[in-house]
HTML snippet that shows the backbone in 3Dmol.js (N, CA, C, O; Angstrom):
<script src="https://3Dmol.org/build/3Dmol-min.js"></script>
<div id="view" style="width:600px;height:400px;position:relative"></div>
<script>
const pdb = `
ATOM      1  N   UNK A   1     220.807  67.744  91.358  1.00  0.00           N
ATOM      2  CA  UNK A   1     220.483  66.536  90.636  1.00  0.00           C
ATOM      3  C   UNK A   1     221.579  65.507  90.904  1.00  0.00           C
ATOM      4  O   UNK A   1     222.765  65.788  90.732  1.00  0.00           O
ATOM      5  N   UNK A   2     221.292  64.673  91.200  1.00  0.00           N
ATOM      6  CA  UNK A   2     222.170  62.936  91.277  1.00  0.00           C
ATOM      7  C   UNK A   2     222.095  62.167  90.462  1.00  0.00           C
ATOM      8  O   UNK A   2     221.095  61.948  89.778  1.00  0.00           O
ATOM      9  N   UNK A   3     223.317  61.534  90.382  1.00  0.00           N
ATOM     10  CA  UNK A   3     223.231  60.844  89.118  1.00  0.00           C
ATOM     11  C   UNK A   3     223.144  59.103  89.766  1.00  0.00           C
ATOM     12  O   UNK A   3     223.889  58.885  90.721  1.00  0.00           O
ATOM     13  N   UNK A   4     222.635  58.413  89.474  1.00  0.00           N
ATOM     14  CA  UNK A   4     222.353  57.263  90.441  1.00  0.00           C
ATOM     15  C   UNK A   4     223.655  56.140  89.943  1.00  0.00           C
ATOM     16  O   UNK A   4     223.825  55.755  88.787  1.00  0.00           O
ATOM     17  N   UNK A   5     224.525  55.736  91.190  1.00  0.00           N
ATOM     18  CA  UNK A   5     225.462  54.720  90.370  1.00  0.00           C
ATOM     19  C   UNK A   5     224.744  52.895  90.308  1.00  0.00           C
ATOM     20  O   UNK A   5     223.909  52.052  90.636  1.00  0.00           O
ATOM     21  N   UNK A   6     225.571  53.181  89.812  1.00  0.00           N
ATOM     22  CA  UNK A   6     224.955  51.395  89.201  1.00  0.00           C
ATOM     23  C   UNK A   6     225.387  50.464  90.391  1.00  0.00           C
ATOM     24  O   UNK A   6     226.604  50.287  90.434  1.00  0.00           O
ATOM     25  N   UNK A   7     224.949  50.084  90.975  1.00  0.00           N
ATOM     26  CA  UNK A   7     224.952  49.540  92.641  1.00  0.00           C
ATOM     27  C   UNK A   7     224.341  47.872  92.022  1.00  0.00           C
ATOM     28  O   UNK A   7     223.596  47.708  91.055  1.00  0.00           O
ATOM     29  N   UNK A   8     224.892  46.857  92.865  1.00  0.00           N
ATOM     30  CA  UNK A   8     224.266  45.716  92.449  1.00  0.00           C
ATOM     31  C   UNK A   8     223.029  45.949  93.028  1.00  0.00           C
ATOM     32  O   UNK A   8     223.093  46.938  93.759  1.00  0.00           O
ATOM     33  N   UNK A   9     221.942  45.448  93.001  1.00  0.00           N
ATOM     34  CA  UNK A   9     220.606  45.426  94.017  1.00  0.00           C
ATOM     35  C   UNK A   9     220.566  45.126  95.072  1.00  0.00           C
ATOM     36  O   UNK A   9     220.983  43.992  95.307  1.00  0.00           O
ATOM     37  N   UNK A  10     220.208  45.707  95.893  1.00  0.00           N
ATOM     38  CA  UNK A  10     220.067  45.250  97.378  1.00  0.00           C
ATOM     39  C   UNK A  10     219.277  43.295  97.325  1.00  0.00           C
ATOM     40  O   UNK A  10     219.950  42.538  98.024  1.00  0.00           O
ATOM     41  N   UNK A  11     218.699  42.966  96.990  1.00  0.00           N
ATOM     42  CA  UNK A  11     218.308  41.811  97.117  1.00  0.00           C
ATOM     43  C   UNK A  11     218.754  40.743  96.404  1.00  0.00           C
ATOM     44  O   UNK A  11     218.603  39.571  96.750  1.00  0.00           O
ATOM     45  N   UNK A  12     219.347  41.150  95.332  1.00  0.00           N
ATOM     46  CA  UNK A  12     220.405  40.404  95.001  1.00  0.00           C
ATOM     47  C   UNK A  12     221.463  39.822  95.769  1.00  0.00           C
ATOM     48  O   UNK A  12     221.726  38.622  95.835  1.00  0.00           O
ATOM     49  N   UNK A  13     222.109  40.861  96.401  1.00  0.00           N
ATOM     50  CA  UNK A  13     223.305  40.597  97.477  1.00  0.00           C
ATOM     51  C   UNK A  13     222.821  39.673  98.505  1.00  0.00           C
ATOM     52  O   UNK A  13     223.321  38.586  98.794  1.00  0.00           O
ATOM     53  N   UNK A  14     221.625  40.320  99.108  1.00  0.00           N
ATOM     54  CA  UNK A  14     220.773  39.653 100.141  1.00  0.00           C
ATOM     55  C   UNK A  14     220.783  37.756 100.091  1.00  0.00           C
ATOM     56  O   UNK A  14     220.966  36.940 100.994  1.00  0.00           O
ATOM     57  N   UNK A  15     220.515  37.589  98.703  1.00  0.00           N
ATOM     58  CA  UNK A  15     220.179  36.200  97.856  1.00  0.00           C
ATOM     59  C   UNK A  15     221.327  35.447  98.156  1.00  0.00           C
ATOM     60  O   UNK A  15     221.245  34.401  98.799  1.00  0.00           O
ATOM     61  N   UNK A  16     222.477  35.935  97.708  1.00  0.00           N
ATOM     62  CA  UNK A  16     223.756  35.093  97.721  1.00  0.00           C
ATOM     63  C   UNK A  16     224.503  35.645  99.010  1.00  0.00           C
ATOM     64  O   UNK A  16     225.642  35.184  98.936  1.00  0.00           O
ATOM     65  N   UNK A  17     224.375  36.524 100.314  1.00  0.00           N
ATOM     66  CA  UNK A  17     224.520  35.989 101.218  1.00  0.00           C
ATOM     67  C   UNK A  17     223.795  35.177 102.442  1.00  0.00           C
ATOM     68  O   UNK A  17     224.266  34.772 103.505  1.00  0.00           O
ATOM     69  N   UNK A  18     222.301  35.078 101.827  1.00  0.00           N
ATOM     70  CA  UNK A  18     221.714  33.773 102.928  1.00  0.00           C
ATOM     71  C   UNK A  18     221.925  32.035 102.274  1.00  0.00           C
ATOM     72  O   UNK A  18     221.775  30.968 102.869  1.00  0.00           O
ATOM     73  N   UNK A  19     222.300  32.292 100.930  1.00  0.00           N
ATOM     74  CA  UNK A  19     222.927  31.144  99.846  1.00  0.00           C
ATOM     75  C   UNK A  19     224.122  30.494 101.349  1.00  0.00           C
ATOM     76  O   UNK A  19     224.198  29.496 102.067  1.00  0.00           O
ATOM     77  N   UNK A  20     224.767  31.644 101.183  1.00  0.00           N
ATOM     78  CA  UNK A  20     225.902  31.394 101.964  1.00  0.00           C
ATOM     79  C   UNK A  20     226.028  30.740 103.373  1.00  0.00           C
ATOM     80  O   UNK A  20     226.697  29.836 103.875  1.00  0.00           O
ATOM     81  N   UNK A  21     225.089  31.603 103.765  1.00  0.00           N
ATOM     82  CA  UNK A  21     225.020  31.202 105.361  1.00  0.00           C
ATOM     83  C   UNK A  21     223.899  29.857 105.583  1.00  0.00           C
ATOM     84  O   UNK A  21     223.551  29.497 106.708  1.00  0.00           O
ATOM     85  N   UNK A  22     223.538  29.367 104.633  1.00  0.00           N
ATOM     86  CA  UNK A  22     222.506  28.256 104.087  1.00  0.00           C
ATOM     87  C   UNK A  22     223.551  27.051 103.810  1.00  0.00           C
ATOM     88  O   UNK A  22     223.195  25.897 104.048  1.00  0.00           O
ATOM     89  N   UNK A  23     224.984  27.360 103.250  1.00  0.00           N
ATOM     90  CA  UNK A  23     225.548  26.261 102.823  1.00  0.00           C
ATOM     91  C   UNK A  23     226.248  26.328 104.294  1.00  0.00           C
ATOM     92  O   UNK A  23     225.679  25.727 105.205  1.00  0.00           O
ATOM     93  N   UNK A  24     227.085  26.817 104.483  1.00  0.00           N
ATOM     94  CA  UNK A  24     227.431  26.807 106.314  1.00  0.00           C
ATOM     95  C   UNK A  24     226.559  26.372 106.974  1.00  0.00           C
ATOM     96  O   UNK A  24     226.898  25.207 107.182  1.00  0.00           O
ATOM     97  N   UNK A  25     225.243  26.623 107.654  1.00  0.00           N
ATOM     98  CA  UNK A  25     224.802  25.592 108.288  1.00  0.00           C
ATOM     99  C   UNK A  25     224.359  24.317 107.580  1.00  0.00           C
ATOM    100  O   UNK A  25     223.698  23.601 108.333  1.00  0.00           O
ATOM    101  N   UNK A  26     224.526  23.821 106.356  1.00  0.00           N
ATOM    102  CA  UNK A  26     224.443  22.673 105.870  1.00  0.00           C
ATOM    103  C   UNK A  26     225.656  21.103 106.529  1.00  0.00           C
ATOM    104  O   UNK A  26     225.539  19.951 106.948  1.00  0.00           O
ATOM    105  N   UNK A  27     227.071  22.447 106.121  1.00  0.00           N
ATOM    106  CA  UNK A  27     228.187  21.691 106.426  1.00  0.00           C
ATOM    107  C   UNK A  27     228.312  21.133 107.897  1.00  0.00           C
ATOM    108  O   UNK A  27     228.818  20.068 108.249  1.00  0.00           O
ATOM    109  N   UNK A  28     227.603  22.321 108.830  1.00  0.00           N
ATOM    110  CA  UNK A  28     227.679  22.578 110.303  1.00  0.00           C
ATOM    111  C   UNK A  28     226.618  21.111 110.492  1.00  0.00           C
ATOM    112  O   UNK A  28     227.003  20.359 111.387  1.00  0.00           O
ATOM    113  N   UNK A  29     225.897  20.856 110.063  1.00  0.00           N
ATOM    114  CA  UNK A  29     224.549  19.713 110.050  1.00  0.00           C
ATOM    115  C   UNK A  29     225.718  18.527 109.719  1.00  0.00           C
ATOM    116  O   UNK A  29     225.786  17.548 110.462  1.00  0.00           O
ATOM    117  N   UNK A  30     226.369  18.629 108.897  1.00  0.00           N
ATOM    118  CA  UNK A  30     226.773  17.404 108.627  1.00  0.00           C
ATOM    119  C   UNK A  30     227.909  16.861 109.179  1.00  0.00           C
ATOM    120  O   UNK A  30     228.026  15.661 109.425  1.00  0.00           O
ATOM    121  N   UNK A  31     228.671  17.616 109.364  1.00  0.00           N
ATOM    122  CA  UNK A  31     229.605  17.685 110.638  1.00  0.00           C
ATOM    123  C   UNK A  31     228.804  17.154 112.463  1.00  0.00           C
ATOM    124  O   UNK A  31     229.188  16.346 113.309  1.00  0.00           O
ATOM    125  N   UNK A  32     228.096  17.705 112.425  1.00  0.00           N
ATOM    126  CA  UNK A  32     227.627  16.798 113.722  1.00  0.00           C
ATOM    127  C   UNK A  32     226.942  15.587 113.788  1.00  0.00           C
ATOM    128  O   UNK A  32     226.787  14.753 114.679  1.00  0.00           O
ATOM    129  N   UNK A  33     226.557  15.691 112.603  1.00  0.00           N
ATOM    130  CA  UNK A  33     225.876  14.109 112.004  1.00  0.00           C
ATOM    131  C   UNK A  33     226.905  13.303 112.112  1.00  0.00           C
ATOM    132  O   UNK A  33     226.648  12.232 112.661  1.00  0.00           O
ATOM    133  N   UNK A  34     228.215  13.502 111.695  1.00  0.00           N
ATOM    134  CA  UNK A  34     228.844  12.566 112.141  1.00  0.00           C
ATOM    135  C   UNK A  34     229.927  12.249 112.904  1.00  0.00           C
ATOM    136  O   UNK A  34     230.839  11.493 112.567  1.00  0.00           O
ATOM    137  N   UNK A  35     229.821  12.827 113.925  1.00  0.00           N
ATOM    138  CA  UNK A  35     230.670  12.909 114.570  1.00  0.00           C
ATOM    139  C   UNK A  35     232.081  12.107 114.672  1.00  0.00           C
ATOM    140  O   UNK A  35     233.235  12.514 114.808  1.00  0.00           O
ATOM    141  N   UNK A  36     231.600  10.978 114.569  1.00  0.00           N
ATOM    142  CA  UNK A  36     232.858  10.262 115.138  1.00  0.00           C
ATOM    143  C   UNK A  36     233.964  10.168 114.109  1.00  0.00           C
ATOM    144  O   UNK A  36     234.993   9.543 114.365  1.00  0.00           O
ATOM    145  N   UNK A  37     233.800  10.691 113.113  1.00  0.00           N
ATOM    146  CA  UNK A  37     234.828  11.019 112.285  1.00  0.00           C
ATOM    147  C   UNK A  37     235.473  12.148 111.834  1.00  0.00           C
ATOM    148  O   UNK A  37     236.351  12.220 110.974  1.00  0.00           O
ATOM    149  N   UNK A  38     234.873  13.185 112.604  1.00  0.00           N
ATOM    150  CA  UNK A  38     235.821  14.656 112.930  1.00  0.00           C
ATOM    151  C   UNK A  38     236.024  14.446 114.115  1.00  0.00           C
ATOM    152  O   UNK A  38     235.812  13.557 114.940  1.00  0.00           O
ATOM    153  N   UNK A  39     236.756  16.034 114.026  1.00  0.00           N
ATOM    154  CA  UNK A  39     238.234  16.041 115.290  1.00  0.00           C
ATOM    155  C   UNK A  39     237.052  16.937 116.010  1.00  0.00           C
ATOM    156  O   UNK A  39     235.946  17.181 115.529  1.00  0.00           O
ATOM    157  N   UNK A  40     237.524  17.330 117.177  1.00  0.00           N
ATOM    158  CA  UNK A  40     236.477  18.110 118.693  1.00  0.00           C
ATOM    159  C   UNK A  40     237.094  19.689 117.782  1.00  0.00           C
ATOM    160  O   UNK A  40     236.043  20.329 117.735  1.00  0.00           O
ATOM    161  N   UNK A  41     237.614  20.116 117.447  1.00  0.00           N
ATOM    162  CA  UNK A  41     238.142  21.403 117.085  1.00  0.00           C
ATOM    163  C   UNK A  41     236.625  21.733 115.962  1.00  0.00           C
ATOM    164  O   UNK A  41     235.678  22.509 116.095  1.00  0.00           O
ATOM    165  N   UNK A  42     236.945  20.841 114.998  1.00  0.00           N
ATOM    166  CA  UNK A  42     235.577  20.622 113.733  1.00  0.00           C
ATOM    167  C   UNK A  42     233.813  20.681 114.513  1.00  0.00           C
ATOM    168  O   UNK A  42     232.841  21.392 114.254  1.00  0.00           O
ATOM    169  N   UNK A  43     233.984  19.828 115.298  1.00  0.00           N
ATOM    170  CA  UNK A  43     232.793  19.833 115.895  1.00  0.00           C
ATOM    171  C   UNK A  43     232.540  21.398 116.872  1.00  0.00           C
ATOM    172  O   UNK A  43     231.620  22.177 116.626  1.00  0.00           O
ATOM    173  N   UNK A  44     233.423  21.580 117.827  1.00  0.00           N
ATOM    174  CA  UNK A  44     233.115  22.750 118.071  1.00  0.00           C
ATOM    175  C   UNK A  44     232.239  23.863 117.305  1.00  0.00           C
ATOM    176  O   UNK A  44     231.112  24.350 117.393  1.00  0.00           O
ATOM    177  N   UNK A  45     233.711  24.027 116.280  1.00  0.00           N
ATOM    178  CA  UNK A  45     233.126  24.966 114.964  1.00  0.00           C
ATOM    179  C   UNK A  45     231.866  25.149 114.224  1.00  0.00           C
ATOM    180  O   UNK A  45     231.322  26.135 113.727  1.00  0.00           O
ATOM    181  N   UNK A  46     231.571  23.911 114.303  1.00  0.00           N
ATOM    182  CA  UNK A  46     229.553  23.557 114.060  1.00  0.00           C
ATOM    183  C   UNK A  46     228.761  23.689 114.972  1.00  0.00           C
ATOM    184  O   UNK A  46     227.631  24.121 114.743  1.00  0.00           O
ATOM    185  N   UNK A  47     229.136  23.371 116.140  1.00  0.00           N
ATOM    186  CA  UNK A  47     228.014  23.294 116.874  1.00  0.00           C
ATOM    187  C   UNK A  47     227.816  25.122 117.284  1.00  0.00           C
ATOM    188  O   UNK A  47     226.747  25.729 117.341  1.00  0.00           O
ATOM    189  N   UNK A  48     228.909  25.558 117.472  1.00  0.00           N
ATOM    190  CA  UNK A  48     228.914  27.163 117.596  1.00  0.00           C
ATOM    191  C   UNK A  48     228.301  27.863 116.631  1.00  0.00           C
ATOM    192  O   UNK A  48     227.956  29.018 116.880  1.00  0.00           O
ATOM    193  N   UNK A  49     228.003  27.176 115.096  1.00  0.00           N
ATOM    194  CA  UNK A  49     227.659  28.071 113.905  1.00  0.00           C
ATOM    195  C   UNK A  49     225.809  27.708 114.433  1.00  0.00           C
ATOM    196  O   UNK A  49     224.863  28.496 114.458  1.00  0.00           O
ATOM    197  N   UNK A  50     225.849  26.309 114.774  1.00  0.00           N
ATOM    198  CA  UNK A  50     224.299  25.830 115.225  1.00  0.00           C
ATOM    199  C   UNK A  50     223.600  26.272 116.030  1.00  0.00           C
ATOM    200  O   UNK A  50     222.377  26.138 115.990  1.00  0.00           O
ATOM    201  N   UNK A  51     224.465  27.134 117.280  1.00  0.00           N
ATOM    202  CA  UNK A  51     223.772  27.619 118.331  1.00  0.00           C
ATOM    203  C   UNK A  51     223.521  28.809 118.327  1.00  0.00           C
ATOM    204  O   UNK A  51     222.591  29.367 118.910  1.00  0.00           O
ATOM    205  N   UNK A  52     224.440  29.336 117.584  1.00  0.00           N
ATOM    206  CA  UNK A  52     223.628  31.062 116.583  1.00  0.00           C
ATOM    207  C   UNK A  52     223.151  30.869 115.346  1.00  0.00           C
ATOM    208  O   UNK A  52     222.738  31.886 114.788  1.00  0.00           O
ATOM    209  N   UNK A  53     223.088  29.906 114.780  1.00  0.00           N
ATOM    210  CA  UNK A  53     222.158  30.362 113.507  1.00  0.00           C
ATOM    211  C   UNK A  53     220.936  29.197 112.974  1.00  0.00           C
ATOM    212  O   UNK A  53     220.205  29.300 111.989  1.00  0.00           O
ATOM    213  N   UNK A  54     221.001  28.037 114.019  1.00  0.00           N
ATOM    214  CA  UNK A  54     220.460  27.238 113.839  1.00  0.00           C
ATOM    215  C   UNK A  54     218.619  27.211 113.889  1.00  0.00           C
ATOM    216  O   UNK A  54     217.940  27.517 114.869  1.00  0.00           O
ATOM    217  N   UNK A  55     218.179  26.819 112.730  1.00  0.00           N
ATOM    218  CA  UNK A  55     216.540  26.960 112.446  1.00  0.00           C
ATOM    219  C   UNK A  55     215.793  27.073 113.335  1.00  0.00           C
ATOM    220  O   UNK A  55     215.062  28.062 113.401  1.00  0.00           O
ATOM    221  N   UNK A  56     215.770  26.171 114.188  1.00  0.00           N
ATOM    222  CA  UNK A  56     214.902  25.726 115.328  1.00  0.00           C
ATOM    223  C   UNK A  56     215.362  25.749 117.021  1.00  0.00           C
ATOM    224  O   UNK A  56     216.586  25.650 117.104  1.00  0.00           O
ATOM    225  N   UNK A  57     214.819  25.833 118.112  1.00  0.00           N
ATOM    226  CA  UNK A  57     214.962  26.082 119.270  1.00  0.00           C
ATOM    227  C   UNK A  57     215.987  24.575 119.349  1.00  0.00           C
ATOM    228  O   UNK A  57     217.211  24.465 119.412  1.00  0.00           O
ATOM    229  N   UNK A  58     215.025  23.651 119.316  1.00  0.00           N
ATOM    230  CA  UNK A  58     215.700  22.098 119.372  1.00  0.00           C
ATOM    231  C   UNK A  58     217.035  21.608 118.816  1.00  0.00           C
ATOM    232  O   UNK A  58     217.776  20.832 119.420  1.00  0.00           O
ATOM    233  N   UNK A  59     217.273  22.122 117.628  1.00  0.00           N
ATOM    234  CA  UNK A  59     218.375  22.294 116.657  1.00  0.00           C
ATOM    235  C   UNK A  59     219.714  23.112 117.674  1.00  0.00           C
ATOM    236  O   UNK A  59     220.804  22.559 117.821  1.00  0.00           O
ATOM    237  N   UNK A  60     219.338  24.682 118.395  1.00  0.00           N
ATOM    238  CA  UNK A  60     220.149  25.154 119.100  1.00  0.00           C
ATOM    239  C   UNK A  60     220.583  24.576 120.060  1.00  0.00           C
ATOM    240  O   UNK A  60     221.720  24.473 120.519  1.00  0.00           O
ATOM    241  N   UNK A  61     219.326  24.075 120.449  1.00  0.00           N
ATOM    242  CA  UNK A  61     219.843  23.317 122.075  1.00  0.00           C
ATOM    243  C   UNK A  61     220.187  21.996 122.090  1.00  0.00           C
ATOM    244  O   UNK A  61     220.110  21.603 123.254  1.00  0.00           O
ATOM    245  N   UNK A  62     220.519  21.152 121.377  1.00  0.00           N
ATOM    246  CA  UNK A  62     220.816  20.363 120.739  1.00  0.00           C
ATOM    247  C   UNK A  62     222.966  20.559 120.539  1.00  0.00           C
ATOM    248  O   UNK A  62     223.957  19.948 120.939  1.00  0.00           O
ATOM    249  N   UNK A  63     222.655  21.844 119.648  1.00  0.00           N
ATOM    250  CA  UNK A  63     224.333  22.004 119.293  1.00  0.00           C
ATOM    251  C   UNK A  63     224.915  22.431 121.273  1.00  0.00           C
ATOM    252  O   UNK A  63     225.976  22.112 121.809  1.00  0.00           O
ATOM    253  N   UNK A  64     224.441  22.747 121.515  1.00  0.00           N
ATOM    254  CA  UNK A  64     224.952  23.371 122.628  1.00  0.00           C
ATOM    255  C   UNK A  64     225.134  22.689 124.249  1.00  0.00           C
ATOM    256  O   UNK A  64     225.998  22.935 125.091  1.00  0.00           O
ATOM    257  N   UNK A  65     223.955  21.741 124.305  1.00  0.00           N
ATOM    258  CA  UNK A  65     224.209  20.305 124.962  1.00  0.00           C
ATOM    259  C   UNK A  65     225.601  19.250 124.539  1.00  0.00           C
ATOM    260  O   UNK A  65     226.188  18.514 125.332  1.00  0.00           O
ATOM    261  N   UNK A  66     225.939  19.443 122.942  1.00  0.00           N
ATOM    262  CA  UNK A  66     226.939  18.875 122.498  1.00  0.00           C
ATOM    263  C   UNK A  66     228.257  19.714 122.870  1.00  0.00           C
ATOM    264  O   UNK A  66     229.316  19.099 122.990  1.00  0.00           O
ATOM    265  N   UNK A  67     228.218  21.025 123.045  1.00  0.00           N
ATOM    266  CA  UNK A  67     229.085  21.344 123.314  1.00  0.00           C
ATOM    267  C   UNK A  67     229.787  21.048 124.781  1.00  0.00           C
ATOM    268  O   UNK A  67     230.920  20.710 125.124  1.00  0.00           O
ATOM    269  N   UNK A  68     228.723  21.302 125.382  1.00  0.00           N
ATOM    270  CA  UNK A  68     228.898  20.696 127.072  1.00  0.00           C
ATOM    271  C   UNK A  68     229.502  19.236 127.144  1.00  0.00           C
ATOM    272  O   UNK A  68     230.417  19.093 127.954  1.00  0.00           O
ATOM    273  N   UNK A  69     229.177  18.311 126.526  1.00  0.00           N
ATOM    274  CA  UNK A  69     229.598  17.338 126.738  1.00  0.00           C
ATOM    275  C   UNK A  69     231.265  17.078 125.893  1.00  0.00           C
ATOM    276  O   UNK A  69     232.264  16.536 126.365  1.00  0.00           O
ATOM    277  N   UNK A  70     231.070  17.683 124.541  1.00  0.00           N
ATOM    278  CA  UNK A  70     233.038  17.831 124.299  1.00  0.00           C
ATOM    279  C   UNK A  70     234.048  18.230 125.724  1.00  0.00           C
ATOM    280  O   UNK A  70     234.859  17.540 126.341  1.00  0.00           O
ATOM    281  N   UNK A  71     233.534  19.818 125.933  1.00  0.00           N
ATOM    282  CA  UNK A  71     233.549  20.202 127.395  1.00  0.00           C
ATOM    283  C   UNK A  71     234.238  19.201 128.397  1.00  0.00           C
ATOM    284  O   UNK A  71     235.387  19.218 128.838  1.00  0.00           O
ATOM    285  N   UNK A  72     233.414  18.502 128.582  1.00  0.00           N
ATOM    286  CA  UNK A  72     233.453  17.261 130.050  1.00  0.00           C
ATOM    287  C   UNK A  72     234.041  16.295 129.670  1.00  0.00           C
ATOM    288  O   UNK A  72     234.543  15.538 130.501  1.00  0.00           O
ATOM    289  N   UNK A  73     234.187  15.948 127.782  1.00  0.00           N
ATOM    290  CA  UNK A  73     234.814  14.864 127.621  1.00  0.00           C
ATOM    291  C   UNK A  73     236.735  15.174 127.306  1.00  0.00           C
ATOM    292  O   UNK A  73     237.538  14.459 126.705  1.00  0.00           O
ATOM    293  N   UNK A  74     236.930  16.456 127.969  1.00  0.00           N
ATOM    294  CA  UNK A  74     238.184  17.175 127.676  1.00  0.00           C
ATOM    295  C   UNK A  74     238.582  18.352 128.604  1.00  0.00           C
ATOM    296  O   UNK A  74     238.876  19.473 128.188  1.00  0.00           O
ATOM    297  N   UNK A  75     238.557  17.941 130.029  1.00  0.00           N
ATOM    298  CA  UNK A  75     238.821  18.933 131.169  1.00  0.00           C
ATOM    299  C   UNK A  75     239.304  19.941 131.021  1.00  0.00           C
ATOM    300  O   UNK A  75     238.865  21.090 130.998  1.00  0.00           O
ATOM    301  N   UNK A  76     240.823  19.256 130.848  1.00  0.00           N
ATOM    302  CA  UNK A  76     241.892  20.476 130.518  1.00  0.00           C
ATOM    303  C   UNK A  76     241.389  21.352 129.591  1.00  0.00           C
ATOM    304  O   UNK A  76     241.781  22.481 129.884  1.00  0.00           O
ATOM    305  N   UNK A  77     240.846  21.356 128.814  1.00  0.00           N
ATOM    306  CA  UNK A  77     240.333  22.692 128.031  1.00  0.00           C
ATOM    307  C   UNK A  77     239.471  23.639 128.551  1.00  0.00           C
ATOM    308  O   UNK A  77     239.618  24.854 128.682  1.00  0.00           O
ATOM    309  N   UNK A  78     238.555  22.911 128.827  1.00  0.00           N
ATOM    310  CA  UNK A  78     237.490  24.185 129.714  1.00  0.00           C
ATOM    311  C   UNK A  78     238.584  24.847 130.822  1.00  0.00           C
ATOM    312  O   UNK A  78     238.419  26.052 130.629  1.00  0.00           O
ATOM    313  N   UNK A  79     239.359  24.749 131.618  1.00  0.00           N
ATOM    314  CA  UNK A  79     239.906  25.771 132.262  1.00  0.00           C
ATOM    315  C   UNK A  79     241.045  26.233 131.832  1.00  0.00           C
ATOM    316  O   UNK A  79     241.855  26.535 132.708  1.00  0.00           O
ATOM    317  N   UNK A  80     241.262  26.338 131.055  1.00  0.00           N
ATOM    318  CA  UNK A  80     242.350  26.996 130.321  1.00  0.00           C
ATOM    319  C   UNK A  80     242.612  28.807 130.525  1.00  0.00           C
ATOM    320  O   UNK A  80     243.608  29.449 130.858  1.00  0.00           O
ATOM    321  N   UNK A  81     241.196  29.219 130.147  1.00  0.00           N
ATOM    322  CA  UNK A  81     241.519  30.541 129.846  1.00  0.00           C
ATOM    323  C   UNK A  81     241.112  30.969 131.431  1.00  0.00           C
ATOM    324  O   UNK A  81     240.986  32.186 131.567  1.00  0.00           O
ATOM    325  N   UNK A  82     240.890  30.182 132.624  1.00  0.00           N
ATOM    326  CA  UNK A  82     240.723  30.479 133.910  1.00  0.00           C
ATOM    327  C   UNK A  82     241.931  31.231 134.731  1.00  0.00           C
ATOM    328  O   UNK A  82     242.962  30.655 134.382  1.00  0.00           O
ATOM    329  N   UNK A  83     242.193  32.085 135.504  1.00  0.00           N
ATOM    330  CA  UNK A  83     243.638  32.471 135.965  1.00  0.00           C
ATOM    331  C   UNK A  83     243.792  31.480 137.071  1.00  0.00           C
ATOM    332  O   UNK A  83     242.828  31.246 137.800  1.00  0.00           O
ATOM    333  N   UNK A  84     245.163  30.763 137.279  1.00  0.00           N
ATOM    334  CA  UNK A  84     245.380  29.791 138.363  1.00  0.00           C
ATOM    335  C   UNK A  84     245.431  30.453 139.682  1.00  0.00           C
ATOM    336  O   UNK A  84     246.276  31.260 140.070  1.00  0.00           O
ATOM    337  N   UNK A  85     244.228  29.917 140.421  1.00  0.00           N
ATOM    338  CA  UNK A  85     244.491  30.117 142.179  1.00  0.00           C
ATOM    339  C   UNK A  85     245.348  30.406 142.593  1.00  0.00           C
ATOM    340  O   UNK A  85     245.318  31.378 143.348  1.00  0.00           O
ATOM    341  N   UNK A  86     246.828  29.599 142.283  1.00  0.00           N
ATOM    342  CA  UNK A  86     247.959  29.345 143.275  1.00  0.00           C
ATOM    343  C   UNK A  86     248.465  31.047 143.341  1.00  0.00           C
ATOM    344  O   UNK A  86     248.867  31.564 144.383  1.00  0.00           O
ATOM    345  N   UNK A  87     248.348  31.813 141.955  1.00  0.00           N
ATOM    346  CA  UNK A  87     248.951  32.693 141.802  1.00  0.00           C
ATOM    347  C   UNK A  87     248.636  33.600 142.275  1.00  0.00           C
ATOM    348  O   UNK A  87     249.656  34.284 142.360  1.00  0.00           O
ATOM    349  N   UNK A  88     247.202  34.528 143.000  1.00  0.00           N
ATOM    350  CA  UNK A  88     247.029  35.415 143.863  1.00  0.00           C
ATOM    351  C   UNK A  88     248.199  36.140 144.217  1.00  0.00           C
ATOM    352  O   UNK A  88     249.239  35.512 144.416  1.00  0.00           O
ATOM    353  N   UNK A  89     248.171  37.331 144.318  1.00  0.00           N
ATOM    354  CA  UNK A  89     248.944  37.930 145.179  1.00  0.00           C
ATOM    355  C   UNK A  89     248.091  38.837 146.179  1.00  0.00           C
ATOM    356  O   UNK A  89     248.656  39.480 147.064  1.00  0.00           O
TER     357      UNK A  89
END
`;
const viewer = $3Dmol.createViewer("view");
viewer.addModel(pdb, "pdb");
viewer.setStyle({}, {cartoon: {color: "spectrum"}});
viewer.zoomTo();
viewer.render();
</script>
């Protein structure tokens, strides 16, 4: 015989973590809405939460076109984590 412990409910929990991930892509929405008054670090951070969790196909591809273009509008970063040519051995 088992004695059953008092566990919150499974759908309860469920409730207040899509709450959660509901207010995150809210912030992530509003953050790219306006861009020109966050920093490329901020925008990143949204558009990355947009391109995995974002509602719609358009919505994803959307964050992720934006990312490409931070990308291009900031060279030196995209090759960063590249190993330099010169160094071969």
């Amino acid at each position: 015989m088992t004695i059953p412990l008092p566990f919150r409910k499974r759908a309860q929990r469920d409730e207040v973590r899509q709450d959660w991930i509901d207010e995150r892509l809210r912030e992530a929405r509003i953050v790219v809405a306006d861009v020109v008054n966050h920093s490329d670090h901020l925008i990143r951070l949204a558009c990355n939460v947009l391109v995995q969790h974002g509602e719609t196909p358009a919505e994803r591809e959307d964050a992720r076109i934006l990312l490409v273009v931070l990308d291009a509008r900031s060279p030196g970063r995209a090759g960063r984590h590249r190993p330099d040519p010169e160094v071969r051995r």
